[in-house]
N, C-alpha and C positions, 0 to 999 in steps of 0.2 A: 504494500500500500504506500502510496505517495502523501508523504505530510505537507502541511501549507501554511504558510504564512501570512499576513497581509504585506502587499509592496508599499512601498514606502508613497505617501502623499506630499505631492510637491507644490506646492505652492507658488504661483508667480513667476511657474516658467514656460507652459502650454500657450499662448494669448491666444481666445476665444476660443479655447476648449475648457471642461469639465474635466478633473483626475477623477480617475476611478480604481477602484479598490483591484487588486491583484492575489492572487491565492500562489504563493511560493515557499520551495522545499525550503522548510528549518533543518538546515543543517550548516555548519560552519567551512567554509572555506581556507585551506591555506594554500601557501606557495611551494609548488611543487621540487624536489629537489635536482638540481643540476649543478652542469657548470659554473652557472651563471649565476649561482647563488649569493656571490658576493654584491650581486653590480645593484642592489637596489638602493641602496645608500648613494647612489651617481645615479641612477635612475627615480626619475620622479612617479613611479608607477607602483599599482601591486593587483592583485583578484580582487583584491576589497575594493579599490579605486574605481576598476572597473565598472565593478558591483553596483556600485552607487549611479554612478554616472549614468548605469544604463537604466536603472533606474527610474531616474530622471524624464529621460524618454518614454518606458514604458508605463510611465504614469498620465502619458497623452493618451492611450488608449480607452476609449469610452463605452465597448465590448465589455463584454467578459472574459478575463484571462488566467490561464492557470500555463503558471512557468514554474520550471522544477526540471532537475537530471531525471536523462532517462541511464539507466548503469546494460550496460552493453552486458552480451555472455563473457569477454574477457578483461571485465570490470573498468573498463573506461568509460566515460560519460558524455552524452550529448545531452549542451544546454537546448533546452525546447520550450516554446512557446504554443499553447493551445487556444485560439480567441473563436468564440460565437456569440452570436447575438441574444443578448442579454434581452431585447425586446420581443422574442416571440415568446408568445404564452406556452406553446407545447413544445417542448424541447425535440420531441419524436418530429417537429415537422423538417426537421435538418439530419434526424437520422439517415433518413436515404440517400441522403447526399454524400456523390464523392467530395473525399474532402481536397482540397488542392493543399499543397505541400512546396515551400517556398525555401531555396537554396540560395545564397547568398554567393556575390564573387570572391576575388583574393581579397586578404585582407578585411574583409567584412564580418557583419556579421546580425544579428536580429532586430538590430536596435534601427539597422535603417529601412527598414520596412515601415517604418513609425507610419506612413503616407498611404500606405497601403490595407493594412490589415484592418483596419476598420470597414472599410468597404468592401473590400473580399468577403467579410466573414458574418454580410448581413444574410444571403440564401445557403451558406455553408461553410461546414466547421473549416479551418485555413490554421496550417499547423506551419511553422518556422523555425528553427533549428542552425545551431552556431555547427559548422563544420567541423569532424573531427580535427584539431590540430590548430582552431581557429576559436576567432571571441574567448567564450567562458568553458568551452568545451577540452576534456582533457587533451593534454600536448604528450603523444609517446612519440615516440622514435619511430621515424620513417624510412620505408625504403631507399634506397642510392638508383635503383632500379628502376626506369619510367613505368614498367609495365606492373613490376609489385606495387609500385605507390601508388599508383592508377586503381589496380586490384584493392587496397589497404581502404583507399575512400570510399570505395563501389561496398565493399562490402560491411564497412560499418554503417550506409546508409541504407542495406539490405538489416542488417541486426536493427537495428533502430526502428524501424517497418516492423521487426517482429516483435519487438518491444515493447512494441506504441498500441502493437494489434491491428494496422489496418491493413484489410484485403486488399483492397485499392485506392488508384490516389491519380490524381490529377500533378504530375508532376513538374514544377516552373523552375527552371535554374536563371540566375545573372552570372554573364562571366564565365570565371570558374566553371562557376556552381551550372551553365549551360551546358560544356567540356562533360562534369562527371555525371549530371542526372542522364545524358546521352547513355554514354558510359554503362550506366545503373541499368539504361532501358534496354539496351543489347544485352544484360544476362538474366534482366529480371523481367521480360516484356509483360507477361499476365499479370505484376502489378501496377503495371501503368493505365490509365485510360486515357489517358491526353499530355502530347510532352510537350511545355513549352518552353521554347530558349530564347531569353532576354540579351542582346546584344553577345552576343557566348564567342569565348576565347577556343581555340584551338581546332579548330575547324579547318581551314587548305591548309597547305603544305605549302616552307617556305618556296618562296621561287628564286632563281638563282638570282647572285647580285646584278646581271646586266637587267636583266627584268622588272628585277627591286627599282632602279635607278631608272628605268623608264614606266614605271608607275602612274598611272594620272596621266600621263603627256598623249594630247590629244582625245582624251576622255572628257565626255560632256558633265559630269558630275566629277569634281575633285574631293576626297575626303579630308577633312582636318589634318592636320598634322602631329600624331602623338602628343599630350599634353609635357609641358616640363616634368613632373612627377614618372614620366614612364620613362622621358628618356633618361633623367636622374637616376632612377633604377640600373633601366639594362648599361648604364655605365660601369655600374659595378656589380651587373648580374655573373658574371661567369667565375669571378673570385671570391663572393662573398654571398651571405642568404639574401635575397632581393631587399628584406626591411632590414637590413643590417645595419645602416647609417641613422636609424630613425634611435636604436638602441647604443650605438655608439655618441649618438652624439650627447647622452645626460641628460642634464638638466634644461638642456638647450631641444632637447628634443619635441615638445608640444610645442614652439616654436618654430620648428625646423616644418611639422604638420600644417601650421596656419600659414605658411609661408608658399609652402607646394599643393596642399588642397583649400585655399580660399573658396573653392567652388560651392567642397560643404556646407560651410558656411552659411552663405547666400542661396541654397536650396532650400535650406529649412530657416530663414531667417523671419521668416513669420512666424514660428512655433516656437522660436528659442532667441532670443536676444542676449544672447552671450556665447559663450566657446563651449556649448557641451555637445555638440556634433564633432568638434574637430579633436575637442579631447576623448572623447568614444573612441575613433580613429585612431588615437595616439594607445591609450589603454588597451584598443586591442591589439593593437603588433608591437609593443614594446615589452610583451612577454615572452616567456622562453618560445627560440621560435621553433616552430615543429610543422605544422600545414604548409608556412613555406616552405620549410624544405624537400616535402613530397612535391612540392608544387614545381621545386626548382629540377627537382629528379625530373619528373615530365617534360620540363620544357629545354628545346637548342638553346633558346633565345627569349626575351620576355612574352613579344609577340607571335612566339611558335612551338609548337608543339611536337613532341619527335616523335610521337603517334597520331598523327593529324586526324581527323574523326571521319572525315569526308571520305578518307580509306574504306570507311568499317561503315555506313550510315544505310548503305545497301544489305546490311543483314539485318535494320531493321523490319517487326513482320510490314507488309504492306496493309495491315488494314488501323494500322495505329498511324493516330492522328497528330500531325508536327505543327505547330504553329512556331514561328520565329517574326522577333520585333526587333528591329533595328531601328538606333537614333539617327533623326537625317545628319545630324552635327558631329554623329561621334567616330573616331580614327577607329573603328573597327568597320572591314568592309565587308556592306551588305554583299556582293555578290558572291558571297562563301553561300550566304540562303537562296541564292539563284541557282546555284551548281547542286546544291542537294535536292532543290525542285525535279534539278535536270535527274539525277543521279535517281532519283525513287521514282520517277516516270509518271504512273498512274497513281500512283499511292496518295495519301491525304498530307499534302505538305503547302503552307502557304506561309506567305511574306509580307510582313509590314512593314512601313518606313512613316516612325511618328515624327510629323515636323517638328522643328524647333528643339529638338530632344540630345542628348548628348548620351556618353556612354551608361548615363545612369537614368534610363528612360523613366523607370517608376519614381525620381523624386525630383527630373525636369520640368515631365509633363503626370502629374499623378494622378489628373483627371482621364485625362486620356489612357493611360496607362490601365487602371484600374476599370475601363469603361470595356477595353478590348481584354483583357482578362475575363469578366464577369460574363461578354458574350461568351467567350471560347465554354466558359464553364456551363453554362446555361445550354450550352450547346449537347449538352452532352445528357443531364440530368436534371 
């Protein structure tokens, strides 16, 4: 049995929303041991910090919410959020509903959904979950191996399904979180009822560098140009874990956050008139790192993948259903969801391009975002 808590009521930091009460696992949290156990004293961070902060967030939810670890069979943990609509009288009338299941990209993790889950989870239950190795979720040790770390994600989000209990699920990745629920659906397809990938990372294969370098040229749609923050990364992706400089840098580091994602920021800057978006973002990768480095195992390069998915998207069955959203504004390129249109032929796969959107389509545009979600769902049940 799962014990609960109340979440914490925040006061003065939703604008024109209501806090509402949270039911969360009493159990205490500490810092897991490592390496890196010395660096908190140079690091402004810890679980507890976290804790709080997200907190903060999930205290904008005006749902019903019940967050709590789920404890895996080899006793690791995913943090999980459960929200339904506290306004329907018969709780039975959202039983029948597949639930949709929302996956986060790198780096992320539950708390930025804040945009979303209320309106998901008014015709059905909408479940969210910190990645193994990511957010609040335990950090164990990852494969060096693209295809085991690949494996390692796939199937803690297989455990966690059987943990949670559900038959099936409407399954949404960002990012990442596009990459592995892919992934999930090639070995687990009978639990899928509908996949959807949010701007999703590792899909083509890279192209060679003359190719790279004529990119765009003579193409009637140019896309962005990787934000500063990515190419800061793959600067020192191939010698170090991609957030490595965010923990390197100390105390300077929530700084070093506001500096490279301003965006944060200014996405939620009507719900939060202070830094607890960007320090979210900082709390959650200044801890020991472990999801990136499964992550860094999968990838050549930040932008690619050395199992590229477009390989493998034709052993999808053909009667499962693909929806893919792409931002018009964001450095990932839509026509990776052109090529798997091509690549599944007849099969159900279709393509969005939300205007004005950038790589984080659910908190650009989260009207729209959550307008074309709720059809997909509807669509279905």
């Amino acid at each position: 049995m799962f014990r609960y808590y109340s979440l914490y009521l925040v006061i003065g930091v939703c604008h024109g929303m209501d806090s509402t009460t949270a039911q969360m696992q009493n159990e205490t949290e500490t810092e897991q041991n490592s390496g890196w156990a010395w660096w908190p004293s140079w690091r402004p961070t810890s679980m507890s910090l976290l804790k709080s902060t997200e907190a903060k967030i999930l205290a904008c939810i005006q749902n019903d919410v019940w967050a709590r670890f789920v404890t895996l069979p080899n006793q690791n943990r995913i943090w999980t959020l459960t929200v339904t609509n506290k306004t329907i009288r018969k709780p039975v009338e959202q039983a029948h509903k597949t639930p949709i299941v929302m996956v986060h990209g790198f780096g992320g993790g539950v708390g930025l959904w804040i945009r979303n889950l209320d309106a998901l989870s008014r015709s059905r239950p909408v479940y969210a979950f910190d990645l193994l190795g990511f957010g609040r979720s335990s950090r164990p040790s990852f494969q060096s191996d693209a295809t085991l770390a690949e494996e390692q994600f796939v199937e803690s989000i297989e455990q966690w399904r059987q943990s949670v209990g559900l038959e099936n699920m409407i399954l949404l990745g960002h990012s990442l979180g596009g990459y592995l629920v892919t992934s999930y659906a090639l070995q687990y397809p009978s639990r899928v009822s509908h996949l959807i990938l949010v701007d999703p990372w590792g899909l083509p294969e890279r192209p060679p560098p003359e190719e790279q370098s004529q990119a765009g040229q003579g193409s009637e749609v140019k896309r962005p140009a990787p934000p500063r923050w990515v190419k800061a990364v793959a600067s020192v992706f191939s010698l170090f874990n991609p957030l490595a400089v965010i923990r390197a840098a100390g105390p300077w580091g929530p700084g070093l956050v506001n500096r490279f994602r301003p965006d944060f920021k200014r996405k939620f800057e009507d719900m939060f008139n202070d830094d607890t978006m960007t320090e979210y973002i900082y709390h959650c990768n200044a801890q020991t790192p472990s999801g990136e480095v499964g992550f860094r195992a999968m990838s050549g390069s930040l932008g690619w993948a050395k199992e590229p998915m477009l390989q493998r998207v034709h052993l999808l069955p053909p009667s499962l259903f693909v929806s893919m959203l792409y931002g018009s504004r964001s450095w990932m390129d839509s026509s990776s969801g052109d090529k798997m249109v091509q690549i599944r032929g007849q099969s159900h796969t279709r393509v969005v391009l939300v205007n004005d959107a950038s790589h984080h389509i659910y908190a650009d545009q989260p009207e729209e975002f959550n307008k074309l979600v709720q059809n997909i769902c509807d669509s279905i049940d």
